[in-house]
Each structure stands twice: as C-alpha cells, then as structure tokens.
C-alpha positions as CSV (number, residue, x, y, z in Angstrom):
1,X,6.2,-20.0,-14.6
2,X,7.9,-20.8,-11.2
3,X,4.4,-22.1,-9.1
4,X,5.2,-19.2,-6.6
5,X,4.9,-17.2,-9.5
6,X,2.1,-18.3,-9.8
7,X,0.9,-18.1,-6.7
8,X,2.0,-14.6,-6.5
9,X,-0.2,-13.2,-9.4
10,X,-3.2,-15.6,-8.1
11,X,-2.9,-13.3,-4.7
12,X,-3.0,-9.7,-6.9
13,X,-5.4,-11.0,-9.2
14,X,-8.0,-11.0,-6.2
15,X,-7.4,-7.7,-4.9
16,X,-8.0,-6.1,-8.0
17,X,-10.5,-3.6,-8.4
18,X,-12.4,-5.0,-11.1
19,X,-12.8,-7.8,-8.3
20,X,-13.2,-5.7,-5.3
21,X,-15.4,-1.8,-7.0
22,X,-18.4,-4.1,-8.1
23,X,-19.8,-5.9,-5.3
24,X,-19.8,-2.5,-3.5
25,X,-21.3,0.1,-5.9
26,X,-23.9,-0.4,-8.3
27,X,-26.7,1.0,-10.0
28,X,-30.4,0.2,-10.4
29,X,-32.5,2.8,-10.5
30,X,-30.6,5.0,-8.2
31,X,-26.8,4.0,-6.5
32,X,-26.9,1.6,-4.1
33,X,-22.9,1.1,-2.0
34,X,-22.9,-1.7,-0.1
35,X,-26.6,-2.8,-1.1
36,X,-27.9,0.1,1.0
37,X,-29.7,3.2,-1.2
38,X,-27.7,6.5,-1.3
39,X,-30.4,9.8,-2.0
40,X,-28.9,11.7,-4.6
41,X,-30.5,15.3,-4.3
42,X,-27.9,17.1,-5.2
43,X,-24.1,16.8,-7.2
44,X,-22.1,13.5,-7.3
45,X,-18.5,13.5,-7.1
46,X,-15.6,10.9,-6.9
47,X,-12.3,11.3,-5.9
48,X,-9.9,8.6,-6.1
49,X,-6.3,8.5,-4.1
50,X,-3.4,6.0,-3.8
51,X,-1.3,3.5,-5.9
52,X,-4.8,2.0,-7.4
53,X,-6.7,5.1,-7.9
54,X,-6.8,4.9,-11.7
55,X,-8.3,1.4,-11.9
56,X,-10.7,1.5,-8.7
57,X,-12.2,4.9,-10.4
58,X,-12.6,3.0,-14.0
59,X,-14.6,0.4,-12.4
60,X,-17.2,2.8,-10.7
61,X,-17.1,4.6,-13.8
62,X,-18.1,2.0,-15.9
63,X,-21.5,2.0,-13.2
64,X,-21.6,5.5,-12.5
65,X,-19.9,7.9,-14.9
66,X,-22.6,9.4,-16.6
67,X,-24.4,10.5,-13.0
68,X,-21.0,12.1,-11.8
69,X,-21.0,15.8,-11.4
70,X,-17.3,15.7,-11.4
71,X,-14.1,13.6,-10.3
72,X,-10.8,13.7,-9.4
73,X,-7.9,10.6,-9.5
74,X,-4.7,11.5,-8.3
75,X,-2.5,8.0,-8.7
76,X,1.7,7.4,-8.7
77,X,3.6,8.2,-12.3
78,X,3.0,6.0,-14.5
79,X,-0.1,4.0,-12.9
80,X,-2.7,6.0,-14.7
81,X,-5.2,4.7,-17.2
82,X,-7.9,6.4,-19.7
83,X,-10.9,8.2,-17.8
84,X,-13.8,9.3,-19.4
85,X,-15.6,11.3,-16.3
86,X,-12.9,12.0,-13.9
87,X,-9.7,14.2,-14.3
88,X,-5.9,12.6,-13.5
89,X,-3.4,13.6,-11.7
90,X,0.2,11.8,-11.3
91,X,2.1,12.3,-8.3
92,X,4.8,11.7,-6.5
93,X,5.7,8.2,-4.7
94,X,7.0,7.2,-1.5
95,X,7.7,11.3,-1.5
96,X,5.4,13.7,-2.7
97,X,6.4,16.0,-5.2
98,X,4.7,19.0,-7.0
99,X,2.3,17.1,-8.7
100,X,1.1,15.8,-5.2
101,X,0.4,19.8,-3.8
102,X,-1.2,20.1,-7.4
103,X,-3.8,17.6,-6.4
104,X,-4.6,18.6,-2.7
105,X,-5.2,21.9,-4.4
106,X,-7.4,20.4,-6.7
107,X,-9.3,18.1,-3.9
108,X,-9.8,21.6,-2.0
109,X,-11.2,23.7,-4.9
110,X,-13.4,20.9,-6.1
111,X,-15.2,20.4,-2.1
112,X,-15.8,24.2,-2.2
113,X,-19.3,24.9,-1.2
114,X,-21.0,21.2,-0.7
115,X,-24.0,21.1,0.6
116,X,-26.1,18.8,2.7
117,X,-27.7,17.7,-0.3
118,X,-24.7,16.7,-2.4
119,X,-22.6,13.0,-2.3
120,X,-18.8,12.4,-1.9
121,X,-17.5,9.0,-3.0
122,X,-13.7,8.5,-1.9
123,X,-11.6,5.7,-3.2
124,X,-9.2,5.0,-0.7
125,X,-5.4,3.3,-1.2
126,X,-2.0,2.7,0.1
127,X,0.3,5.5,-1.6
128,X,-2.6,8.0,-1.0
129,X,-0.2,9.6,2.1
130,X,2.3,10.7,-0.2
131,X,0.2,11.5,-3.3
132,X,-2.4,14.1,-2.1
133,X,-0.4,16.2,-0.1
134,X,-0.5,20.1,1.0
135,X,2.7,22.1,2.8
136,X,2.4,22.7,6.2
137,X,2.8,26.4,7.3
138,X,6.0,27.6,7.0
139,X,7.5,24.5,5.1
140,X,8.5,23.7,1.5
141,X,8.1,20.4,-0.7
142,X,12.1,20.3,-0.2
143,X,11.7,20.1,3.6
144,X,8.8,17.9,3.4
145,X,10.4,15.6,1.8
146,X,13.5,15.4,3.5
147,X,11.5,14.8,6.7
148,X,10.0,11.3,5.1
149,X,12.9,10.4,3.4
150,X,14.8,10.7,6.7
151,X,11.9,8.7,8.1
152,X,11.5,6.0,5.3
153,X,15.8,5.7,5.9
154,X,15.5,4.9,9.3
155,X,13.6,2.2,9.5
156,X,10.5,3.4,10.8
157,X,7.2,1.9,10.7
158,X,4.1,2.8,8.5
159,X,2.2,3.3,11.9
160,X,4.8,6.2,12.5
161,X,5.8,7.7,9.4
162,X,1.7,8.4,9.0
163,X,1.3,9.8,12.5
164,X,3.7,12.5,11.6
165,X,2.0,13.1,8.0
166,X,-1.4,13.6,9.8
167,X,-0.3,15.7,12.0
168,X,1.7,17.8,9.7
169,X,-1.3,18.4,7.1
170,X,-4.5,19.7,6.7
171,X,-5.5,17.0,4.3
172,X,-4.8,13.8,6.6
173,X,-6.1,12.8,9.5
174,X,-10.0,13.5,9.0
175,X,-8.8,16.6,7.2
176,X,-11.0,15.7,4.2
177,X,-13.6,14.5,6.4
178,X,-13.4,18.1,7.3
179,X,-13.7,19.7,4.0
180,X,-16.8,17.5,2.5
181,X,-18.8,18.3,5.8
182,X,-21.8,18.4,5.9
183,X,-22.4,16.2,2.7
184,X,-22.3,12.9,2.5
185,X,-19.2,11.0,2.5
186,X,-18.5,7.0,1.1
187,X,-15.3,5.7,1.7
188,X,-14.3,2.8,0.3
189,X,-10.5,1.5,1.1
190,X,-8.3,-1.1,-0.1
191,X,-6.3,-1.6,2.8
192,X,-2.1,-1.7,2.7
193,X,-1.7,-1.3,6.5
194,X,-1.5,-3.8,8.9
195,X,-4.4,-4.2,11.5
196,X,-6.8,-1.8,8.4
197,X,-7.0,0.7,10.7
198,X,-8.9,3.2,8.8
199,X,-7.1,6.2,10.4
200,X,-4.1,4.6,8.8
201,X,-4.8,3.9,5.3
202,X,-3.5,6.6,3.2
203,X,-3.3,8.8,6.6
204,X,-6.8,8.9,7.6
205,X,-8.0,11.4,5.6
206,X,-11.6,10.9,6.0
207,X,-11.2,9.2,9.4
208,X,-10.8,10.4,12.8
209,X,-7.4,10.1,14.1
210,X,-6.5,8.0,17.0
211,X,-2.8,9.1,17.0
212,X,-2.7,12.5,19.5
213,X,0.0,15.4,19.1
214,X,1.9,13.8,21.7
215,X,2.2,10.6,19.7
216,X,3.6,12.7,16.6
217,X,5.6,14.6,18.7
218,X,7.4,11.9,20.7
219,X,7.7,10.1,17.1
220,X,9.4,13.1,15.6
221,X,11.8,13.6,18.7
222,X,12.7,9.7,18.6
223,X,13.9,10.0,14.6
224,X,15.4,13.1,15.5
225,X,12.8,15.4,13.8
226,X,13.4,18.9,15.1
227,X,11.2,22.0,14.5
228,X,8.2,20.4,12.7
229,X,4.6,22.5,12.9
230,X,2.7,19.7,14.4
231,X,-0.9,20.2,15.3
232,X,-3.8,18.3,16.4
233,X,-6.0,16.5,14.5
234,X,-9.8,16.1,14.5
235,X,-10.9,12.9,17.1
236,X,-13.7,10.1,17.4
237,X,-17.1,12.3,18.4
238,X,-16.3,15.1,16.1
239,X,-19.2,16.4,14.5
240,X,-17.7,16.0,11.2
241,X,-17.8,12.4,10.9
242,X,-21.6,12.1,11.1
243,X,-21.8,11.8,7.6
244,X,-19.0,9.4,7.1
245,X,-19.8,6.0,6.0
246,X,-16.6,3.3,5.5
247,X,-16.3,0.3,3.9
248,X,-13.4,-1.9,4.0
249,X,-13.2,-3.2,0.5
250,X,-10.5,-5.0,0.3
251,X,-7.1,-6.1,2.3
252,X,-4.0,-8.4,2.7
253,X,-6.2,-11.3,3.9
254,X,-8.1,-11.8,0.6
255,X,-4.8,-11.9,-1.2
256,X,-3.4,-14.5,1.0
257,X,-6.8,-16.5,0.7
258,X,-6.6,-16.5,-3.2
259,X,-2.7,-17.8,-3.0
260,X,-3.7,-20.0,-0.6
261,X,-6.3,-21.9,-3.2
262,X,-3.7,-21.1,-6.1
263,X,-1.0,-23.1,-4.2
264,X,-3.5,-25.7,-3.4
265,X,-4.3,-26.2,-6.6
266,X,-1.0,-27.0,-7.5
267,X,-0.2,-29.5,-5.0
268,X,0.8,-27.7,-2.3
269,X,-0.5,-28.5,1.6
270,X,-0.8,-25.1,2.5
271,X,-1.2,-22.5,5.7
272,X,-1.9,-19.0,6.4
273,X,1.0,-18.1,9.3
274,X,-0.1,-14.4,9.6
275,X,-1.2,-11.7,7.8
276,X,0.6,-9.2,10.5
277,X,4.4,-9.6,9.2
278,X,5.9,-6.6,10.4
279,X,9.5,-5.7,11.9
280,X,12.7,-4.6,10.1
281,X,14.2,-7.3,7.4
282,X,16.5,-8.7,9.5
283,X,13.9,-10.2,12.5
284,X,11.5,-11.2,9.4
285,X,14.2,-13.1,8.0
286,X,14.6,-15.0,11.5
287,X,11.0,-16.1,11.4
288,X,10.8,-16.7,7.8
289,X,13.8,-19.4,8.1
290,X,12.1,-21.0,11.5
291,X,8.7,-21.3,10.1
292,X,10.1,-23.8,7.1
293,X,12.6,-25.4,9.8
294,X,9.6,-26.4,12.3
295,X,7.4,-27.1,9.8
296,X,6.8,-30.9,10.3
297,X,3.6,-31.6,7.7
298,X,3.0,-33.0,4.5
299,X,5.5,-32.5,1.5
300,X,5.2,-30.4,-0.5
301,X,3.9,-27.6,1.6
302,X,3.7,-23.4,0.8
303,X,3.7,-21.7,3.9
304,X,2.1,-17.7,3.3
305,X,2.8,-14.3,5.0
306,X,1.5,-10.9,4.6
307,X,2.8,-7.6,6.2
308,X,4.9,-5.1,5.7
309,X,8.7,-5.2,6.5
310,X,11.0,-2.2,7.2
311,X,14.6,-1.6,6.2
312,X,17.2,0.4,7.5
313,X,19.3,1.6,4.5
314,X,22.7,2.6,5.2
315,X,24.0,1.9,1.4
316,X,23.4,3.7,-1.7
317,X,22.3,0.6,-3.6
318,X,19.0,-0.1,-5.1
319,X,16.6,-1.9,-3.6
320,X,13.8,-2.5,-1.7
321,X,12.6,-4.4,1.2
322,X,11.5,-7.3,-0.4
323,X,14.5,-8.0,-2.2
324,X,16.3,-7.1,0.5
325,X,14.6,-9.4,2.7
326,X,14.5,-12.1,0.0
327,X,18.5,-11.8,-0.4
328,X,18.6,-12.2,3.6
329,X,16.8,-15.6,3.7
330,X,18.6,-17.0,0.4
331,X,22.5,-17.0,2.1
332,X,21.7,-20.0,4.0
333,X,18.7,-21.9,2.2
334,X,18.7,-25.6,1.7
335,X,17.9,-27.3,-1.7
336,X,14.3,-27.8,-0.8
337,X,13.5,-24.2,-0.5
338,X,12.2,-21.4,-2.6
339,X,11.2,-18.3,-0.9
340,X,9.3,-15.1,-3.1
341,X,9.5,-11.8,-1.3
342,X,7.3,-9.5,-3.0
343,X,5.1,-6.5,-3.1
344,X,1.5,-6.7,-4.0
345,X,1.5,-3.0,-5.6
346,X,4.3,-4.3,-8.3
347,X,6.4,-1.9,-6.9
348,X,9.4,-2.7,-4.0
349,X,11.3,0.6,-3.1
350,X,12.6,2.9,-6.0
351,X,13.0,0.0,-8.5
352,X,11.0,-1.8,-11.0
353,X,10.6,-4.9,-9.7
354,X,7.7,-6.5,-7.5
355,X,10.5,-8.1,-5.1
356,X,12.2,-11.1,-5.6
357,X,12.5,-15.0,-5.1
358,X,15.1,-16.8,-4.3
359,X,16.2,-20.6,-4.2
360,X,19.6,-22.5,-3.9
361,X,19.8,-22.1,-7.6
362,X,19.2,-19.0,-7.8
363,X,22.1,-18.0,-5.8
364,X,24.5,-20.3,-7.3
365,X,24.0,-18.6,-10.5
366,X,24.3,-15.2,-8.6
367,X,27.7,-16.1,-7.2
368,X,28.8,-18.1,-10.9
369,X,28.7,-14.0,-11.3
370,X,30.8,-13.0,-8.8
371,X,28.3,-11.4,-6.8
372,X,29.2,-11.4,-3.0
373,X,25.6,-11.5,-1.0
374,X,27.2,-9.7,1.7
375,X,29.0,-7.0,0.2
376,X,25.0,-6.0,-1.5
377,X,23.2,-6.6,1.7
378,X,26.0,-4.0,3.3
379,X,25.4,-1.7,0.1
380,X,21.5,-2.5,-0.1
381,X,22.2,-3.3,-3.5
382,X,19.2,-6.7,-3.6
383,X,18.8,-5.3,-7.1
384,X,21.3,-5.6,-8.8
385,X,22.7,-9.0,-7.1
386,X,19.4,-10.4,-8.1
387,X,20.2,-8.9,-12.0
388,X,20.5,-11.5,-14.4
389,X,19.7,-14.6,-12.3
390,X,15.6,-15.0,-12.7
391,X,15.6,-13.5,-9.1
392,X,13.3,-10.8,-10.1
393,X,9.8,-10.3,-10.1
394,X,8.4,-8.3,-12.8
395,X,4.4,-7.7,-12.7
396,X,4.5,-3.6,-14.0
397,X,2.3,-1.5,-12.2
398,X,-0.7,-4.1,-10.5
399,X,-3.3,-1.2,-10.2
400,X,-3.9,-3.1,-6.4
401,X,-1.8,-2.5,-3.0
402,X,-2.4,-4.5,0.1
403,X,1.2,-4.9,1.5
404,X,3.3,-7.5,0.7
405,X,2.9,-11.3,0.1
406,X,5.9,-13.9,1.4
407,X,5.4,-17.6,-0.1
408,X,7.4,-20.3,1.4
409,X,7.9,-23.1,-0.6
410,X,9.3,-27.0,1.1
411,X,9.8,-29.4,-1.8
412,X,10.2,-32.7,-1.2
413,X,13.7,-33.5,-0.1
C-alpha cells in the first residue's frame, strides 16, 4: 500500500464510531453521556442521522439497546448495517429522495407526545441535511431537489447550501429541537463542516440557527433561486433549547492528528497546515502546489489539510471534488511529489471512489492511455481519467464523515 494510503485509512480509522460512541455514552448503573448522569424517568429513544448513522447507533446499542424505548437510523443507500433495537431507514444522498420524506415522517410520529420525563439521544452526521428531509409548503421532492442540485452545481459553499435547507424545513434549523421539547435532548455530532458549528452540521436540527431569513434569502437571490417559501427559524434564547445538551464527538482535527502519527511513523517530518481548506478546486489547487514549493524542511516530509473544497461543474463527466482537485494539482507535479485528494466518508461526488492520488507516474500511465488531463478537467470527467492508472481510492462506505483529508507527500529528490 502507497504510505499515503496509508496514511489515509490511519485518519478514518480514528474518526470511527467505535473510536468516538464509547468514551461518550456508557452504562453503569444508570447512563452516564459525557461522565455526567442522565435521570431516566421516563421512555429512551435514539435517533441516528447522516452518512455514519448506522455504525454510531450500533455502538450505543451495544451499551444501551436493551434500555431503549425505541429508535430510529436513517443513513445513505447502502451504508446500513444490522440493528437489533432501532429501525433503518436508507435515503437519499447529496439529494434527498422519497426515502428521506419517509424518515422525517417517521422522526415526527415517533416525538409525538414526549414528556418532561422522557430522554432523546440524537446522533448527529454530515449527510444528515439531505437524508431527514420534509417538503416545504407548496413544494415537491422534484423541486426540492432541483433547488440543491442547482446549488451543489454552482459552486456554492456548505455554509450556504444549509442556510437555505434550514430555512426551507421544518426539520432543520432547531426544528427537532422543537419537536422533542420539553424532554430531554443529547446531541452528539461527528462534525463534516468547517469551523463545527453546530447549527451547521447536518443543518442544525437540534440547534438554534445563527443564519437569519435575510441570510437565506440574499443566498437564494445570489444563485438565482426564485420563489422559494423561506421562513424563519428558531434563535439563541428560545425556550426550546433549555433542554439541549451537545457534545462535539468528533471532527476533521482528530483525523488529521491520527495521519499525522501514521505519517510519522513511517518516516515522514510532518505538519498540520490547516484543518480550514475551503474554496472552489481551482484556488485549493494554488495553495496545495505552494505549500510543497516553500516547504524548506527535512526530507521526506507529508504536509496535511482538511476542509472541504467546492466545484463548479459545467461537464457531464463523473467526478467529484477530490478527484477533481487531485487531477488539477497532478498536470504540473514534479518527480518528488505525491498528492492524495480524498474524502473521509469513502464517498467523493456520485462515484465510488474516496478521491484520488496522484503522482508523476501516475499521470504518465494516464497519458500512455491517451487521456488528455484537460479535455476531463473541461468535462469533469476526474473519474474516468484516473480509471485504470491506480489513481483511485477505494475504501467502500467508511461509516465516519468529517470532510476531507489532502496528504502532501515531498520525497527525497
């Protein structure tokens, strides 16, 4: 295995739940989340939302099944796994899709009629935006998803795209805050956003929202959105966040610390540049190729990133950002350098690869097949020029999402 293979897989491998779900929930003689009792005098229940659902709900069954009332997971197609206390739901992803109305039906009917006396666990992920959804008055799914396609399209930003979901739905934006009032309400979140913004993650929707209509609606006139029912959202003081206690259980920076002691245990002098990557592919690129260019330390040296790129796509290729990205960086890299572009979730657009890496060699063998890097940037095609020339990362489904991971490796010369 390539070392930033390796060092890949070391950074997933520490954002898993079965690394993050124990130190916050156990039990001994009652549940205790994050080391501080939780009175249960009334029903349990669990729901689980976003791209590792499945496996953060496994591990807090395997310490709290039997005491759950009921639960509900509601994960991407083809990321589920076996529960033996909660009931799955796969949904749509990066657009909702029936499946994802199904389950913010199901999340409504199951918070019908908590009391003060009953206890809401919520295990919060990236992906959660799209796959617990409900239709805004007057709107179908096939206008709701044309409105985040267009969005996703144009370039914009994660920040944006979920101001407009919050303020399109009753489920985002504190919305289930809203719903589990007055009970009591845990959140735990594995953060994919940059900043972990809690209002962000997965829309907010047992947080309340910083964004105002004004943001959403300035956001929707700027992408040329027209005719959306916008409304406002719940805000810091509400009376329905008394009951709200969050817990940040995992993010980007742990990744990037666990690749960080992979690559040093391989040799590598290694740094930490940012964990706040963000920007369309082309500026990333820029910044990518001047980190290794300055870099004037010891060889050999792995240089890490984490964020979250954006692409404009004006092609009908297939893609994602990360390869996309990764195919940017590769026209002009020297012999020394290997760069690996990839997502943490195992999943980079509408494909099935992570992202991809790319090296001198790699692109030789690329153009040995008559691929033209230009003509698939132009098409975003990254996928297919990558095809065949060990430019691919392959990890499946990683059950973990905390944006994306960009290793930099300078060989010796």
């Amino acid at each position: 295995m390539h070392p930033a293979v390796s060092i890949f897989h070391a950074a997933i491998r520490a954002v898993q739940p079965s690394q993050i779900i124990p130190p916050c929930v156990r039990w001994q003689d009652g549940l205790y989340i994050n080391d501080q009792p939780v009175p249960l005098n009334g029903r349990l229940f669990l729901i689980a939302a976003g791209k590792a659902a499945a496996a953060m709900a496994l591990e807090t069954e395997k310490i709290i099944g039997p005491q759950l009332t009921a639960g509900l997971v509601i994960t991407k197609h083809e990321h589920g796994l076996p529960l033996q206390y909660c009931r799955l739901i796969e949904a749509g992803h990066p657009l909702p899709d029936e499946h994802s109305i199904q389950a913010g039906e199901a999340v409504k009917t199951m918070l019908t009629g908590l009391t003060a006396n009953d206890v809401v666990i919520l295990l919060l992920s990236g992906g959660a935006s799209s796959l617990l959804a409900d239709l805004p008055e007057g709107m179908t799914l096939q206008q709701l998803q044309a409105v985040f396609d267009q969005l996703i399209k144009s370039g914009a930003g994660i920040h944006e795209i979920n101001t407009i979901r919050k303020h399109l739905s009753h489920l985002k934006g504190g919305g289930l805050a809203n719903m589990t009032h007055p009970a009591q309400l845990y959140v735990l979140a594995l953060s994919d956003v940059v900043g972990d913004q809690p209002d962000v993650i997965g829309s907010g929707p047992a947080s309340p929202d910083t964004s105002s209509l004004e943001d959403a609606q300035e956001i929707a006139h700027r992408y040329e959105l027209k005719d959306l029912p916008l409304h406002e959202t719940p805000k810091p003081g509400d009376a329905i966040f008394q009951n709200i206690h969050y817990h940040l259980a995992g993010n980007n920076r742990m990744a990037l610390n666990a690749a960080k002691q992979q690559a040093e245990q391989s040799g590598y002098h290694t740094s930490i540049l940012t964990d706040t990557a963000t920007g369309v592919v082309e500026d990333l690129c820029q910044q990518i190729l001047q980190a290794a260019h300055q870099y004037k330390g010891p060889l050999p040296a792995c240089l890490l990133m984490g964020g979250e790129s954006t692409v404009i796509v004006t092609g009908n290729g297939k893609g994602g950002r990360n390869q996309q990205l990764a195919l940017l960086a590769g026209q002009a890299l020297p012999a020394h350098l290997t760069i690996l572009c990839g997502g943490t979730d195992g999943t980079d657009g509408p494909t099935d690869a992570a992202g991809a890496m790319v090296n001198a060699d790699i692109m030789k063998a690329a153009t040995a097949l008559g691929r033209d890097a230009q003509v698939y940037l132009a098409n975003n095609d990254a996928y297919h020029f990558f095809e065949q020339t060990e430019g691919l990362i392959h990890t499946g489904p990683t059950q973990t999402n905390v944006m994306d991971i960009i290793i930099i490796l300078i060989e010796r010369h």
